[in-house]
Chimera marker file (.cmm) of the C-alpha trace (Angstrom):
<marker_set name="trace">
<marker id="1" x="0.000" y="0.000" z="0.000" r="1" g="1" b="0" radius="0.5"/>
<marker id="2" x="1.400" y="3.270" z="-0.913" r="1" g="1" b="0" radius="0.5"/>
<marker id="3" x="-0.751" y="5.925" z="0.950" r="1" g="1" b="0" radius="0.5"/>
<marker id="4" x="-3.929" y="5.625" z="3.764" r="1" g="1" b="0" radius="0.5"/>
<marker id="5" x="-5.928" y="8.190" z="4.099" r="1" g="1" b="0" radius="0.5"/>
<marker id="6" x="-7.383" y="10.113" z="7.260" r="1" g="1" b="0" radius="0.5"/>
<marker id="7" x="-10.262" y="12.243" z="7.341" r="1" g="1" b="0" radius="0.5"/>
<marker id="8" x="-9.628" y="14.908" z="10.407" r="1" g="1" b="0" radius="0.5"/>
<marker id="9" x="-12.248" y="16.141" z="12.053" r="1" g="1" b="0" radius="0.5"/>
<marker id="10" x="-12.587" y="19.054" z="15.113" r="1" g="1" b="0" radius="0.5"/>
<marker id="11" x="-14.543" y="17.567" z="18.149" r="1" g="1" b="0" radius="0.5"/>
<marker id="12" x="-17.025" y="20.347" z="20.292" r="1" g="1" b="0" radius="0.5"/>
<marker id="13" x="-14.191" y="20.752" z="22.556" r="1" g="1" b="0" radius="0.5"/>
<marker id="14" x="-11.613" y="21.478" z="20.521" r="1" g="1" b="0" radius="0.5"/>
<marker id="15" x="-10.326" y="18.088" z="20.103" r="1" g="1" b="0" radius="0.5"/>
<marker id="16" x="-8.667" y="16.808" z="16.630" r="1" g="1" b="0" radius="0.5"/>
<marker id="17" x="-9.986" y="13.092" z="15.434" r="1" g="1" b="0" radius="0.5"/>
<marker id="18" x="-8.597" y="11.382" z="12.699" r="1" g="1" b="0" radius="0.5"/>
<marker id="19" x="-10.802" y="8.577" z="11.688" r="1" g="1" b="0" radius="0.5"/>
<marker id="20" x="-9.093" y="6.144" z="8.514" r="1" g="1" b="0" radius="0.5"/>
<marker id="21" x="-10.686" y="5.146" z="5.298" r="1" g="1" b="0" radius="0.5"/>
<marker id="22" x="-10.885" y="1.866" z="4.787" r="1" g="1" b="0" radius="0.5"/>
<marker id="23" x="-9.297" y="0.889" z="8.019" r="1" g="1" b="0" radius="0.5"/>
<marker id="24" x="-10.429" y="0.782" z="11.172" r="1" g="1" b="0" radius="0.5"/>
<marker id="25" x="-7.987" y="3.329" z="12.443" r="1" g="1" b="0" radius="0.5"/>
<marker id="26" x="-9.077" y="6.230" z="14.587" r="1" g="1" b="0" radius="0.5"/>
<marker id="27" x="-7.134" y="8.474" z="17.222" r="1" g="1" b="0" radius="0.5"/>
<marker id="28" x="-7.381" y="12.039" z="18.609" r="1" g="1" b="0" radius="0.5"/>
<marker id="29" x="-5.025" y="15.112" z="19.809" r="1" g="1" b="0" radius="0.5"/>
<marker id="30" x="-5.376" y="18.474" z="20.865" r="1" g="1" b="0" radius="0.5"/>
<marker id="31" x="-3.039" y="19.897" z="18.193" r="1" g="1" b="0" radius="0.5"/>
<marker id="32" x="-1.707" y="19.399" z="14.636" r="1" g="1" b="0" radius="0.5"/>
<marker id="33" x="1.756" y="18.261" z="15.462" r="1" g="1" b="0" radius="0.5"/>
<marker id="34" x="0.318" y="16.048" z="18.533" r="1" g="1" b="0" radius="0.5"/>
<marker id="35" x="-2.605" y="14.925" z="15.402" r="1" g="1" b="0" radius="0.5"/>
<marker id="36" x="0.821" y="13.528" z="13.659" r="1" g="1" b="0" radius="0.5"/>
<marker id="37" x="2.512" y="11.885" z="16.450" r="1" g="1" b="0" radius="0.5"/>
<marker id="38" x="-0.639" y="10.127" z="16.989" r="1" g="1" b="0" radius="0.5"/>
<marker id="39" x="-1.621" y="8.953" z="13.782" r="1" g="1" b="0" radius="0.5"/>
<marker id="40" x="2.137" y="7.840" z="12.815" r="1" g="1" b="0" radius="0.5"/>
<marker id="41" x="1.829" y="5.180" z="16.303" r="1" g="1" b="0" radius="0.5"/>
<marker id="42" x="-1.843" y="4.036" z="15.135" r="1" g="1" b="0" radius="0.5"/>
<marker id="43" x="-0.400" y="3.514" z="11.665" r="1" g="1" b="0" radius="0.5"/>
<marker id="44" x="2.658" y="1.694" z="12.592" r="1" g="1" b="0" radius="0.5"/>
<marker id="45" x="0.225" y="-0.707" z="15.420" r="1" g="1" b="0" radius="0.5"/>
<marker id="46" x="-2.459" y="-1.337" z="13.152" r="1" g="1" b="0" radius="0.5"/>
<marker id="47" x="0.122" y="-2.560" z="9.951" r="1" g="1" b="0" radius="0.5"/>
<marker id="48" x="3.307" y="-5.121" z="10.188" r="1" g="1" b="0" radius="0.5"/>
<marker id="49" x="6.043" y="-3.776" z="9.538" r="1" g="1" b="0" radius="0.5"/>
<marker id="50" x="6.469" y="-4.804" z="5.724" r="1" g="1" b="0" radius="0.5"/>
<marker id="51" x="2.822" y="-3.413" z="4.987" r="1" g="1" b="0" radius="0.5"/>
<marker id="52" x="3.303" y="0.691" z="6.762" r="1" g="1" b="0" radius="0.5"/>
<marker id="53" x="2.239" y="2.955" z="3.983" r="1" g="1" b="0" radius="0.5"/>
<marker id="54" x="4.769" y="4.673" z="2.282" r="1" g="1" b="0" radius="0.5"/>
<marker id="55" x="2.176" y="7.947" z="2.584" r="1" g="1" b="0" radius="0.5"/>
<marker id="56" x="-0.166" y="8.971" z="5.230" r="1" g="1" b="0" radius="0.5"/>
<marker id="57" x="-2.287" y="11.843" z="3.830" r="1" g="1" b="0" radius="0.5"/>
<marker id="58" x="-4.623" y="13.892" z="6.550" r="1" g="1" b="0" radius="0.5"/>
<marker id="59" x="-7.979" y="15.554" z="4.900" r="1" g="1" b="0" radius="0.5"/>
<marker id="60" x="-9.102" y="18.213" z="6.863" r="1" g="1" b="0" radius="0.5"/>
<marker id="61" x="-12.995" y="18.585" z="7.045" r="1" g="1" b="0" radius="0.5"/>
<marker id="62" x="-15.318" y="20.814" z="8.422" r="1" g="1" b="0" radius="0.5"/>
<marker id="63" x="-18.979" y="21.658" z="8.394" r="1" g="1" b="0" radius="0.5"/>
<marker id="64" x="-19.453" y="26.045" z="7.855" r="1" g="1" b="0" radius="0.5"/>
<marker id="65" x="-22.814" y="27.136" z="8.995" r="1" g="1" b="0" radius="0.5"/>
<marker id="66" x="-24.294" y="30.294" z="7.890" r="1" g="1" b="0" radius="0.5"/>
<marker id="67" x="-28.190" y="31.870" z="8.484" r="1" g="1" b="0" radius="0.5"/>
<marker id="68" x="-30.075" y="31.874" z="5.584" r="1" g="1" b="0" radius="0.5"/>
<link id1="1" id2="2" r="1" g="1" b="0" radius="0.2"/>
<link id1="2" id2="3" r="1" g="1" b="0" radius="0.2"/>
<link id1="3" id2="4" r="1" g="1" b="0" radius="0.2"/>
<link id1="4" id2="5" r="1" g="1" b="0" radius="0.2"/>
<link id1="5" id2="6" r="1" g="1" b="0" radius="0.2"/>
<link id1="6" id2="7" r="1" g="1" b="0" radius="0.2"/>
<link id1="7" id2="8" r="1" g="1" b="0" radius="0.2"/>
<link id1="8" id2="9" r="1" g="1" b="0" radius="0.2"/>
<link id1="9" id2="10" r="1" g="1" b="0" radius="0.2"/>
<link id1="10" id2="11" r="1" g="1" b="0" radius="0.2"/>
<link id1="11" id2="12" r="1" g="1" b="0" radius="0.2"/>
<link id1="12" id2="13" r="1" g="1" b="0" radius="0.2"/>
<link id1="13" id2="14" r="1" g="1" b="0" radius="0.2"/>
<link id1="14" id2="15" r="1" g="1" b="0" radius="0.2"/>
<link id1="15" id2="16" r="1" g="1" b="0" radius="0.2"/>
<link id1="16" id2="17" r="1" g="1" b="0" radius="0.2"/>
<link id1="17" id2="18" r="1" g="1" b="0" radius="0.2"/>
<link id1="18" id2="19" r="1" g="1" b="0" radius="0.2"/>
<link id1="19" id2="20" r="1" g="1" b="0" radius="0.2"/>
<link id1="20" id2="21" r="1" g="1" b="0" radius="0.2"/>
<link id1="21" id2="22" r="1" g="1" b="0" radius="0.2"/>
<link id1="22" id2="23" r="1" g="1" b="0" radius="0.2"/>
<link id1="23" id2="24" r="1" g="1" b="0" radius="0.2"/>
<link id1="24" id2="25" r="1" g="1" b="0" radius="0.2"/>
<link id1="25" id2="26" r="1" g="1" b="0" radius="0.2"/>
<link id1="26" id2="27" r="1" g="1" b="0" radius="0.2"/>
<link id1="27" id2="28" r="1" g="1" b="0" radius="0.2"/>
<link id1="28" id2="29" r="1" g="1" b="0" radius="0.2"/>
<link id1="29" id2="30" r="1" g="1" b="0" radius="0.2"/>
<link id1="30" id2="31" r="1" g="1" b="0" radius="0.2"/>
<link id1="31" id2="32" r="1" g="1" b="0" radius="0.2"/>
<link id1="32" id2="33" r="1" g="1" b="0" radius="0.2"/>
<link id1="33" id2="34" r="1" g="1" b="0" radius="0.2"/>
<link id1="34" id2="35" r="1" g="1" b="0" radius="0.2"/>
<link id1="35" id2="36" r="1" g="1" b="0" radius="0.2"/>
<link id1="36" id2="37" r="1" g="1" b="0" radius="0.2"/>
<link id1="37" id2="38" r="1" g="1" b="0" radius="0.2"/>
<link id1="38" id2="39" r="1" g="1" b="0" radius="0.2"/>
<link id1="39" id2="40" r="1" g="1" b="0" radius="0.2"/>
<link id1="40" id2="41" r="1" g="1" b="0" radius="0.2"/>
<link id1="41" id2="42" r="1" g="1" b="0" radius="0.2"/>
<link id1="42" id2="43" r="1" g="1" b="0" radius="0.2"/>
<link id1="43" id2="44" r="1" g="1" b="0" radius="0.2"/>
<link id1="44" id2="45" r="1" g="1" b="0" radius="0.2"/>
<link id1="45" id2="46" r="1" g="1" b="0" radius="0.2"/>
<link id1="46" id2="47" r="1" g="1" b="0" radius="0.2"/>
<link id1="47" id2="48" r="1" g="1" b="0" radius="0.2"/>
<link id1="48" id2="49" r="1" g="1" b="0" radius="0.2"/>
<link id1="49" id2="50" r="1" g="1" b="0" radius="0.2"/>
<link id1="50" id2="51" r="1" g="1" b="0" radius="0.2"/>
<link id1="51" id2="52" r="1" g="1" b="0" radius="0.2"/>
<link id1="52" id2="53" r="1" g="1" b="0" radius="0.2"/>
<link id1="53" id2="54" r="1" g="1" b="0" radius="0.2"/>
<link id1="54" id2="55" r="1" g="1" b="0" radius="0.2"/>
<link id1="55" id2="56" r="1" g="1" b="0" radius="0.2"/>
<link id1="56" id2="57" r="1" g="1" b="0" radius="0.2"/>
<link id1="57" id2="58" r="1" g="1" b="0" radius="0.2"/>
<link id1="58" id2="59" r="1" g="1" b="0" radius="0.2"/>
<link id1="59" id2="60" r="1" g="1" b="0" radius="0.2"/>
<link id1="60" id2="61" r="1" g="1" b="0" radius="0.2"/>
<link id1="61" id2="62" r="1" g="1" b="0" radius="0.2"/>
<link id1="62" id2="63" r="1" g="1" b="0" radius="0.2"/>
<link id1="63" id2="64" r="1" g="1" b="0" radius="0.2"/>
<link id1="64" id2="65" r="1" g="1" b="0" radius="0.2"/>
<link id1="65" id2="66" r="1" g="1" b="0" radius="0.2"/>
<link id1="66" id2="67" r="1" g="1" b="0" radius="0.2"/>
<link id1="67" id2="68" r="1" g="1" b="0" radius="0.2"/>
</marker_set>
């Protein structure tokens, strides 16, 4: 596999959860370069070693509300 992808999404507290497609990864941090830490050790438990993904991309996502 060459690249998994994570959708990131911004909890009601403030809290950033990556959730994988595909896999059934998911982990949480309170910042971006926590978000990476975390995702790189959920990555490297949930695949052997021979299997990682050369690529882990992280999609940001959010919902915009506006009145109408």
């Amino acid at each position: 596999m060459s690249e998994i992808i994570f959708v990131v999404e911004q909890d009601a507290d403030g809290h950033l959860e990556a959730r994988a497609l595909g896999h059934s990864i998911f982990t949480q941090a309170d910042s971006r370069d926590a978000l990476h830490t975390a995702v790189r050790d959920a990555v490297r438990c949930h695949f052997d070693a021979d299997k990682l993904p050369k690529l882990i991309r992280l999609h940001f996502a959010h919902d915009e509300v506006i009145a109408a």
